[in-house]
C-alpha positions as CSV (number, residue, x, y, z in Angstrom):
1,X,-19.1,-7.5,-39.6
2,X,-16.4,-4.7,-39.1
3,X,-14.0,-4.2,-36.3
4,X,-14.5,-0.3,-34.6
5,X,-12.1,1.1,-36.2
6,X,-13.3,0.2,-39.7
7,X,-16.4,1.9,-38.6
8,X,-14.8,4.8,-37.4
9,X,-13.3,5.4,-40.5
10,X,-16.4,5.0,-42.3
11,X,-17.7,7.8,-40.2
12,X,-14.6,10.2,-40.9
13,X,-13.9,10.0,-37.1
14,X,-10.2,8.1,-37.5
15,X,-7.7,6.9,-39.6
16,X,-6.8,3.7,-40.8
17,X,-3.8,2.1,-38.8
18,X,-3.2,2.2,-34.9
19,X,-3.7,5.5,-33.0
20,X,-5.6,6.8,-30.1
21,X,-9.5,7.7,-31.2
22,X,-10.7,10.7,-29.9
23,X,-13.5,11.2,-27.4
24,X,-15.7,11.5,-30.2
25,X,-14.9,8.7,-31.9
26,X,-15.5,6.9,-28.5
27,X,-19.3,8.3,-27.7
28,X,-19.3,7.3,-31.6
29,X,-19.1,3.5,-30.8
30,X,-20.6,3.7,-27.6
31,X,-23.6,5.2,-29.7
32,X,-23.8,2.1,-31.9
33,X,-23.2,-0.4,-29.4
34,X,-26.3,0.9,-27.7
35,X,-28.2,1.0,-30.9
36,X,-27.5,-2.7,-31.4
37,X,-24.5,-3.0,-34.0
38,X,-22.1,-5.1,-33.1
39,X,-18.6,-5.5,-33.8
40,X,-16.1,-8.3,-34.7
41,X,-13.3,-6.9,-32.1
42,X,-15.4,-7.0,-29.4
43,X,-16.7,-10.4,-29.8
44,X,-14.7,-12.6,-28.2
45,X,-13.4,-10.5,-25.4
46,X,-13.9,-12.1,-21.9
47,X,-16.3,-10.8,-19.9
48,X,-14.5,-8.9,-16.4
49,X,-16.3,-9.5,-13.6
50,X,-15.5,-6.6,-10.7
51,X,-15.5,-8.6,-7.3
52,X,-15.2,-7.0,-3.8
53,X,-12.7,-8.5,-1.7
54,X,-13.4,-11.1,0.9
55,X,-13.4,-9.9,4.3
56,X,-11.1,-12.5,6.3
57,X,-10.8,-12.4,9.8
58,X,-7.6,-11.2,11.7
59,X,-6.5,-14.9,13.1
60,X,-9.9,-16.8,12.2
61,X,-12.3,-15.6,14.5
62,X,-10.4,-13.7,16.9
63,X,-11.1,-10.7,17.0
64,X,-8.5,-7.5,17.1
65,X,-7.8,-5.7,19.9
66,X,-4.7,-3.9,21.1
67,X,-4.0,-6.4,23.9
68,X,-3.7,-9.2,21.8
69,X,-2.2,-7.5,18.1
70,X,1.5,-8.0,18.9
71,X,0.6,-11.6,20.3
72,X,3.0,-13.0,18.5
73,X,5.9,-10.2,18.8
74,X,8.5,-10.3,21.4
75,X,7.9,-7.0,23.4
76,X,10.5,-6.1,25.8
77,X,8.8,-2.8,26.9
78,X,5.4,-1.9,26.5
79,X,4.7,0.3,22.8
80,X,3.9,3.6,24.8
81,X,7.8,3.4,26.5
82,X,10.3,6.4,25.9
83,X,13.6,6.2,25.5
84,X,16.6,8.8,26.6
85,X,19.8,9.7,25.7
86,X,22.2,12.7,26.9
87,X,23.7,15.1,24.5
88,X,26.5,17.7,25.7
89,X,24.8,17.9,29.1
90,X,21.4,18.3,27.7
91,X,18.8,14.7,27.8
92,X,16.3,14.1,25.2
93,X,13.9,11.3,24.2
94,X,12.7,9.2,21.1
95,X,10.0,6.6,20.9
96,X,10.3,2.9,21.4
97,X,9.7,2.4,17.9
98,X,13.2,3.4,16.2
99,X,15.7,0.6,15.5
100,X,17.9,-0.3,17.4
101,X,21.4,-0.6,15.8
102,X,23.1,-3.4,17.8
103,X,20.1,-5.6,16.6
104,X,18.4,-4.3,14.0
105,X,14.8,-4.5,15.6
106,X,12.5,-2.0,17.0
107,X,13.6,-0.5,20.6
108,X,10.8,-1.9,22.8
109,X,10.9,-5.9,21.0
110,X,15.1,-5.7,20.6
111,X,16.8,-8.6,21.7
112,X,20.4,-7.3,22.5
113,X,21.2,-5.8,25.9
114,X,22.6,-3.0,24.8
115,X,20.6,-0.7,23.4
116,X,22.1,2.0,20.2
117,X,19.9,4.0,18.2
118,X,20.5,6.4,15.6
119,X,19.3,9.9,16.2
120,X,19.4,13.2,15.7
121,X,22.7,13.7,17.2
122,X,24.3,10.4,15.5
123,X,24.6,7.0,17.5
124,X,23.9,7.3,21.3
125,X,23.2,4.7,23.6
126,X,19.8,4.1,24.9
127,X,18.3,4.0,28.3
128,X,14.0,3.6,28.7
129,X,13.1,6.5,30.3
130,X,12.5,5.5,34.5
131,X,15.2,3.5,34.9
């Protein structure tokens, strides 16, 4: 029994040694594979078995919704609150979702009372927007 590339060789479709083998050489083998010749290299290869991936539930049989996702998050201010901050007389606003800087966690879960986050004009302190 001979390994594929000994049978490529045979054909004139590679050299001896290592290399790549050209798409011809690969139809080549696939050729004789389905023919019924069988080859020493590919003998005692495992076997890959493809599996899909389980499908696990979110917190065992709870299902998801957007009430209870950030169950387990401290949430300060709701996920939809705005936050201002003036800049030479003008205000703008960012979302709840950019760090704070005091604490290091997002703006509507932070912990700190005192609210910095970095924006577009540098570090400015924070106030949510209807307060």
């Amino acid at each position: 029994m001979q390994t594929r590339r000994e049978y490529l060789v045979t054909k004139g479709l590679a050299k001896e040694g290592r290399g790549k083998l050209s798409r011809a050489a690969h139809e080549e083998i696939a050729r004789a594979v389905a023919s019924g010749m069988e080859f020493s290299d590919l003998q005692d290869r495992p076997v890959v078995v493809k599996r899909t991936p389980k499908e696990r539930p979110a917190d065992g049989n709870v299902e998801v919704t957007e009430e209870n996702r950030y169950a387990g998050a401290f949430m300060r201010y709701p996920l939809d609150q705005v936050f201002k901050y003036d800049h030479e007389g003008k205000s703008y606003e960012i979302t709840g979702r950019t760090a704070c800087m005091t604490c290091g966690f997002s703006l509507v879960g932070h912990i700190c009372n005192h609210a910095v986050g970095l924006t577009f004009h540098g570090q400015k302190e924070l106030s949510p927007k209807g307060e």
